[in-house]
N, C-alpha and C positions, 0 to 999 in steps of 0.2 A: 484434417488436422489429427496429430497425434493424440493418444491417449492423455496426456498432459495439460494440452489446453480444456478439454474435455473437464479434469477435474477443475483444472482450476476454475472456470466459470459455473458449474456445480457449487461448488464450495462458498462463492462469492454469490452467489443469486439476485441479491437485493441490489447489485451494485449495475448490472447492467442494465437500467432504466437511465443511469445517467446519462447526460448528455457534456459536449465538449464544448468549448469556446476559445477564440483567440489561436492563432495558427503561427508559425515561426516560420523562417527561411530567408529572412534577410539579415540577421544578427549572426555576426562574426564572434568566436574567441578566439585563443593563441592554445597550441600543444601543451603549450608548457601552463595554464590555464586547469586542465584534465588531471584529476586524481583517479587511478583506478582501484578499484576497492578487490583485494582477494578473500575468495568468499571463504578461504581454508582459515586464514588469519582474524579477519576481519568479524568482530562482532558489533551490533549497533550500539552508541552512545547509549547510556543509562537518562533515557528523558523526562524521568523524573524527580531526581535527585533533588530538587528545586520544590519538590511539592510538602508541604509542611505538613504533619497528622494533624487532622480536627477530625473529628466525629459528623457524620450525616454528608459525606459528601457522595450528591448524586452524578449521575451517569446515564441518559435514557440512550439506548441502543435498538436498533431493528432486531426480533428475534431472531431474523434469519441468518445471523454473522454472529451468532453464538458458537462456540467449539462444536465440530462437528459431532462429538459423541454426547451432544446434551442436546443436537435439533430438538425441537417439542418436546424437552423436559426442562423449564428453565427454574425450576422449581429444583430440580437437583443440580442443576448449575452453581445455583445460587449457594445450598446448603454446603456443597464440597469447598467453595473458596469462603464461606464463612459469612455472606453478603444476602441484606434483607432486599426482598423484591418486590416489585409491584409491577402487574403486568395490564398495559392499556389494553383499551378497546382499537386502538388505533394499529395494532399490531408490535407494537414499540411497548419493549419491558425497562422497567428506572429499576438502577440498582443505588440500594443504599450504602456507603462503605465508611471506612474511615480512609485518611488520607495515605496510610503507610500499606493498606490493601490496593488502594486506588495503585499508587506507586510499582508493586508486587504485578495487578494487573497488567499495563502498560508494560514492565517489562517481558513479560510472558508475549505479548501480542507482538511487541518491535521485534526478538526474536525468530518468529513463525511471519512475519511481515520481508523481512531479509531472506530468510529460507524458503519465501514462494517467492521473491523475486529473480533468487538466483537459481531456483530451478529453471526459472522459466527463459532466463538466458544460459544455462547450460543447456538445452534440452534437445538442440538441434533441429527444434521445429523451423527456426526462423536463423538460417545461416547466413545471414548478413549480419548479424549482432554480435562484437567482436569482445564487449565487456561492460560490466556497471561501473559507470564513471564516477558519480560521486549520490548521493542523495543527504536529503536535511534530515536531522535528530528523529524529526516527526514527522519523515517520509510528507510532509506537503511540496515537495521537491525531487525528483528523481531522473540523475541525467542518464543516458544510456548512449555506448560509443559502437559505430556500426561502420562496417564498408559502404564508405559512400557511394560508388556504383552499382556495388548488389542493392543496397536498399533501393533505390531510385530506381530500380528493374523491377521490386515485389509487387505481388498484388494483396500483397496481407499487413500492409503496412499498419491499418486502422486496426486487425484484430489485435497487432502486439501493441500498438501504443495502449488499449481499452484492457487488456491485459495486464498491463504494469503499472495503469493508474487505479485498477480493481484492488492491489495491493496495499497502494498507498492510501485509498481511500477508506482500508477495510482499519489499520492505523487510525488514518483522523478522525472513525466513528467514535473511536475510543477516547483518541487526548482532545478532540473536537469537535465533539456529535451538534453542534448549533449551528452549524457551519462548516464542513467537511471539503477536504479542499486537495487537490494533488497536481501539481504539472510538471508532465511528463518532458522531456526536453531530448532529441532524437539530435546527435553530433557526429562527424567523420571524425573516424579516430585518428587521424593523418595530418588533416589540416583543420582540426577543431571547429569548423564552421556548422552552425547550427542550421539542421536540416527539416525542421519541425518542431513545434512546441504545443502543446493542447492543454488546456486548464480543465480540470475536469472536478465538477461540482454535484452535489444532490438534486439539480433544481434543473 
């Protein structure tokens, strides 16, 4: 693989432990069904907007899907966005915020969550992937439109699916660290028929 999958499972560390469940290929949509998203236009929904300030709202996260320029510093992670910390034994740091931080967070993260997605279908590692069809607010959703006969030919089918729910996963630590959740959904961009689907969870 290119240098690009390279980082991006670097960057993600914590997340390849997961495991998949639940498989597609008999569920049908229609063309007309498929939004594509451009990555030039296209910025993610603001999914916080909804979130109301209060004071003390927590957030436990695995250290290791801290911003890469605060690995093993989450003491200065914390002091730059303004956020009290407390750092388990368990490897897992809780941050304390208020709700209009929380909000600020999450958008910074959907952001760089979009921008590793569409590296990694621009990237030319995996030339059967013709475009990002659609994905949910909170990335627990993320379709992806591909040549249906080149894909069906690859042998790297499982490292891109585990790649683009590493994404969306790295998202729901954020808006859903109790429960962290992503499925990935793999469709012919021609005849919309779903060619795989994997739920991909902490557990």
């Amino acid at each position: 693989m290119k240098k690009l999958i390279c980082i991006c499972l670097a960057s993600l560390t914590v997340l390849t432990c997961l495991s998949a469940c639940g498989t597609g290929g008999g569920e049908e949509t229609t063309g007309s069904d498929i939004k594509v998203i451009d990555f030039n236009t296209t910025r993610p929904e603001e999914p916080t907007s909804k979130i109301r300030p209060k004071k003390d709202y927590k957030i436990t996260i695995p250290e290791d899907i801290i911003s890469v320029d605060f690995q093993g510093d989450a003491q200065s992670y914390a002091k730059v966005y303004g956020y009290e910390i407390v750092e388990n034994e368990n490897g897992n740091i809780t941050f304390k915020m208020e709700g209009k931080e929380y909000s600020m967070l999450l958008s910074r993260v959907g952001m760089k969550t979009i921008r590793e997605i569409g590296a990694i279908v621009d990237s030319g590692d995996f030339p059967y992937v013709t475009d990002l069809g659609d994905y949910s607010k909170d990335f627990s959703y993320i379709l992806i439109l591909v040549n249906g006969k080149k894909y069906k030919k690859a042998d790297d089918r499982e490292t891109f699916m585990t790649l683009i729910s590493q994404c969306g996963l790295y998202y729901q630590y954020h808006s859903n660290p109790q429960a962290p959740k992503c499925e990935v959904v793999i469709a012919d961009s021609k005849s919309g028929k779903v060619l795989a689907r994997e739920i991909y969870t902490n557990k």
